[in-house]
C-alpha positions in Angstrom: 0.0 0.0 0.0 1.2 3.5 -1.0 0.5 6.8 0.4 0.5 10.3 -1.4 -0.2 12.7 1.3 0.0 16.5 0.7 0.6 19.5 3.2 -0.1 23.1 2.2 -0.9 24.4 5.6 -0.3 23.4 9.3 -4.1 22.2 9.7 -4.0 19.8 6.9 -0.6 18.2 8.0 -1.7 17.7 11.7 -4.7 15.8 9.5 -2.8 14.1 7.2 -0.7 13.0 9.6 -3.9 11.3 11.9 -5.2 9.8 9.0 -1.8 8.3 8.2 -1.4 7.1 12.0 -4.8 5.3 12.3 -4.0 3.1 9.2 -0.4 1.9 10.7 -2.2 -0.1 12.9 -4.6 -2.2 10.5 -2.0 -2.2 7.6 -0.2 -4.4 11.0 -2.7 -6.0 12.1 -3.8 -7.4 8.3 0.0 -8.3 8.0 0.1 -10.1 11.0 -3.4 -12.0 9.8 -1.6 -13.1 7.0 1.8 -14.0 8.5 -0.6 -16.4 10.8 -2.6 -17.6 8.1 0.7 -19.4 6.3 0.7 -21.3 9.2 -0.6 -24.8 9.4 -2.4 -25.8 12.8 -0.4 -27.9 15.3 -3.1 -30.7 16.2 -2.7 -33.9 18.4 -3.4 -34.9 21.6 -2.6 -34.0 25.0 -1.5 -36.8 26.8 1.0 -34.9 29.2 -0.3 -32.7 32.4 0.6 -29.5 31.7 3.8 -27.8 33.3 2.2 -24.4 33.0 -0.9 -22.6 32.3 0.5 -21.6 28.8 1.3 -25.3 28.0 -1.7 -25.9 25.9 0.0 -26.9 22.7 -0.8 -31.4 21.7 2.2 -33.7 22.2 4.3 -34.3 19.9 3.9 -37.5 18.0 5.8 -40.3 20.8 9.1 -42.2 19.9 8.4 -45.4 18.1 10.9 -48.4 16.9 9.7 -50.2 13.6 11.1 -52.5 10.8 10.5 -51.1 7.2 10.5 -53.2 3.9 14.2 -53.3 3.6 14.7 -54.9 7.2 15.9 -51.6 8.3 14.9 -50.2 11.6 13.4 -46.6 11.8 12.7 -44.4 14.5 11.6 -40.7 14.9 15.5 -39.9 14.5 15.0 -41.5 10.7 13.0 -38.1 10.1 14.8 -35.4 11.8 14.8 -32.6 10.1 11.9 -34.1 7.4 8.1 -33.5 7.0 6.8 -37.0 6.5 2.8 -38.1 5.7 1.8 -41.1 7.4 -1.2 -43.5 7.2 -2.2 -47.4 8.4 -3.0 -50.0 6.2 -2.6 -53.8 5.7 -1.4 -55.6 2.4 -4.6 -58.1 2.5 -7.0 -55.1 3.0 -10.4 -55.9 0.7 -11.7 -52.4 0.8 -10.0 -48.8 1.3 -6.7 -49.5 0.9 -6.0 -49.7 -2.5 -8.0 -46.5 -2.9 -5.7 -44.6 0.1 -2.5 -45.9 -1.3 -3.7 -45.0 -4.8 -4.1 -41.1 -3.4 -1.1 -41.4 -0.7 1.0 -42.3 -4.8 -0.8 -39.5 -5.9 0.9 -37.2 -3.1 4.6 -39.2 -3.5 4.6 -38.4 -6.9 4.1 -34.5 -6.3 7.0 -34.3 -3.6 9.3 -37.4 -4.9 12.0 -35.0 -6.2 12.2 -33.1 -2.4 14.2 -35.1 -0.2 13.0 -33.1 2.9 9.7 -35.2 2.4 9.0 -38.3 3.1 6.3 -41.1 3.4 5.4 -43.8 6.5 2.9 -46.3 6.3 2.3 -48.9 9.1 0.9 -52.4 8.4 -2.0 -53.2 11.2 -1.5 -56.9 10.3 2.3 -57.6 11.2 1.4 -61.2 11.5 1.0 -61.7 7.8 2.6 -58.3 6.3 6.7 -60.0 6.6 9.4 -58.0 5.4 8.9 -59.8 1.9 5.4 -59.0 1.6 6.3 -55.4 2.8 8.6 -55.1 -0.1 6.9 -56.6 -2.6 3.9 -54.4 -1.6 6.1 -51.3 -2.0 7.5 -52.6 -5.5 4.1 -53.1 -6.8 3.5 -49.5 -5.8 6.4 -48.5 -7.9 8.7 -47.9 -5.0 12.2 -48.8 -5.4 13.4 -46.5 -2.4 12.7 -47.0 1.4 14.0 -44.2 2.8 11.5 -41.9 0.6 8.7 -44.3 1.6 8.8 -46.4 4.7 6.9 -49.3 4.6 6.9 -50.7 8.4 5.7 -53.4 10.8 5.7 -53.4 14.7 3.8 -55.5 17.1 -0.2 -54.5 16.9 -0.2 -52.6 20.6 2.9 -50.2 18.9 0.9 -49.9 16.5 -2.2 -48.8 17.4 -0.5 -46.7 19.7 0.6 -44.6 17.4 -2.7 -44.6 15.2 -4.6 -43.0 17.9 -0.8 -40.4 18.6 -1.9 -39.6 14.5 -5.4 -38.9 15.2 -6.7 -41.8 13.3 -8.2 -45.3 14.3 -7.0 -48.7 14.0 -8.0 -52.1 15.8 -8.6 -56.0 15.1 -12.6 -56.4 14.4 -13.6 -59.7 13.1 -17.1 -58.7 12.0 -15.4 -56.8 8.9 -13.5 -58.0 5.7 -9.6 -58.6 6.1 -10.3 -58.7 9.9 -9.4 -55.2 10.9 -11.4 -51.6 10.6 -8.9 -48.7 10.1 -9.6 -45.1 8.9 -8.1 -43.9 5.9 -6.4 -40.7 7.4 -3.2 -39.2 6.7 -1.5 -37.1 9.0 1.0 -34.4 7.9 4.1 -34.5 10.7 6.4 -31.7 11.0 10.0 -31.8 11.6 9.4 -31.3 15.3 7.4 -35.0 15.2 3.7 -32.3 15.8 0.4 -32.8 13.6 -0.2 -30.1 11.0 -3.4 -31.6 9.4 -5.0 -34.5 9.2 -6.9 -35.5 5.7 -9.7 -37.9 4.6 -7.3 -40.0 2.1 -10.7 -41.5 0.7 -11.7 -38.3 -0.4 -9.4 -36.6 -3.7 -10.5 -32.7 -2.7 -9.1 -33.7 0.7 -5.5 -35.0 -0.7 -5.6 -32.0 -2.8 -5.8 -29.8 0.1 -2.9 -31.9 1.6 -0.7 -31.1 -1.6 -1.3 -27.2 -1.1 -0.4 -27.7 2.7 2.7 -29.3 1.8 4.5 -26.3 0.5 3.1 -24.1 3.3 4.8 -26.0 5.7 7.9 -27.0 3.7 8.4 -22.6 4.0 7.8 -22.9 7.3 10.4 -24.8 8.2 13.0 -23.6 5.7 11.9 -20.4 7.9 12.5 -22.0 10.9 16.0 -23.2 9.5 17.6 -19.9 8.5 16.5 -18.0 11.9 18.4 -20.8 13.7 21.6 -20.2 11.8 21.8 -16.6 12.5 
C-alpha cells in the first residue's frame, strides 16, 4: 500500500498526519493475519499434564521403533529434520486401501524429487505383512526406495499406539473383511514430530488440500531453519 499525502498548511498536516497514523495499525494488524494464516495448525493430543498454564500446545507425536521393507529399523531420529505423511494399512486389505494408497501415490509423486519429504505407512496386520510382503507391496507400488517411503511393521499394541498419537483409528474387528477396521487418514508430521493436518485420504478434494499444505509447511520450516543459523 502506497500513500501520497500532501501538506499546504499546518491544519492539513496535523490531519494528514492522523489519517496516516490510524492506518499503521490495520496495515499491522492485516500483515500479521496473513503472517498467521501461512501457518498450518499444530493438532494432536494432550496426553501430558501441563507444566504451566501456557502449555496448551498437543504432544508431539511419541518415539516409536519399527522394521521397514528393507529390514531396516526406523525411528523418529529417521526423520529429523523431514516432514513426513503417514497412514495405516494392511497388504490383504479388501476395501479402502487400495483407494488410500492410490491417493497417498498421488501425493509421492508430487514431492518425490524433495528429499525433505518423506512417506510412512504402518501395516495393522504384522502377523501376515513380513518383510517380503512389505517389499513386494512397495514394488508393486512403484517404489524402489525406502527411505523416501517407509513401509513398516511393529507389534499391533505399537501400533495402534501410534494410530490414535496420529489422530486416526485402528484395531482387530472380526465382523469386517480382512479382519481389521482402520480409517483412511493421513497425518501431515512436522520436523518437530507435531500434527499439522489430518486429511480424509478417501476423499481426492481432501488429498488436494494436503498437496497445497505441503509447500506451506515446507516454508515454514526452511523459515524456521535460516533464523536458527543466525
Amino acid at each position: 500500500m502506497s500513500f501520497n499525502l500532501r501538506f499546504s498548511w499546518g491544519r492539513a498536516a496535523v490531519a494528514g498526519l492522523l489519517a496516516f497514523g490510524s492506518l499503521l495499525p490495520t496495515a499491522c494488524t492485516d500483515a500479521n493475519q496473513a503472517k498467521v494464516a501461512e501457518r498450518l495448525p499444530i493438532q494432536g493430543l494432550k496426553r501430558s499434564a501441563p507444566t504451566s498454564p501456557a502449555d496448551t500446545l498437543p504432544d508431539p507425536v511419541p518415539a516409536f521403533r519399527l522394521t521397514n521393507q528393507d529390514g531396516q529399523v526406523i525411528t523418529n531420529q529417521t526423520f529429523a529434520g523431514k516432514v513426513y505423511v503417514t497412514d495405516f494399512f494392511f497388504a490383504s486389505c479388501p476395501s479402502i486401501c487400495p483407494k488410500m494408497q492410490s491417493e497417498m501415490l498421488r501425493v509421492y509423486e508430487q514431492f518425490k524429487g524433495n528429499p525433505n519429504v518423506l512417506f510412512l505407512s504402518h501395516t495393522i496386520d504384522p502377523a501376515h505383512d513380513s518383510i517380503p510382503v512389505l517389499k513386494d507391496y512397495a514394488q508393486r507400488l512403484g517404489i524402489r526406495d525406502a527411505s523416501r517411503w517407509h513401509f513398516a511393521t511393529a507389534p499391533h499394541d505399537t501400533v495402534f499406539a501410534l494410530a490414535r498419537a496420529y489422530m486416526t483409528a485402528a484395531q482387530k474387528d472380526s465382523t469386517v473383511a480382512g479382519g481389521f477396521a482402520h480409517s483412511g487418514a493421513f497425518a501431515l508430521v512436522d520436523s518437530r514430530r507435531r500434527i499439522r493436518g489430518v486429511y480424509d485420504g478417501m476423499e481426492k478434494d481432501q488429498v488436494d488440500q494436503l498437496i497445497r499444505d505441503l509447500p506451506i509447511l515446507l516454508k515454514e520450516e526452511a523459515e524456521t531453519r535460516q533464523t536458527a543459523a543466525r
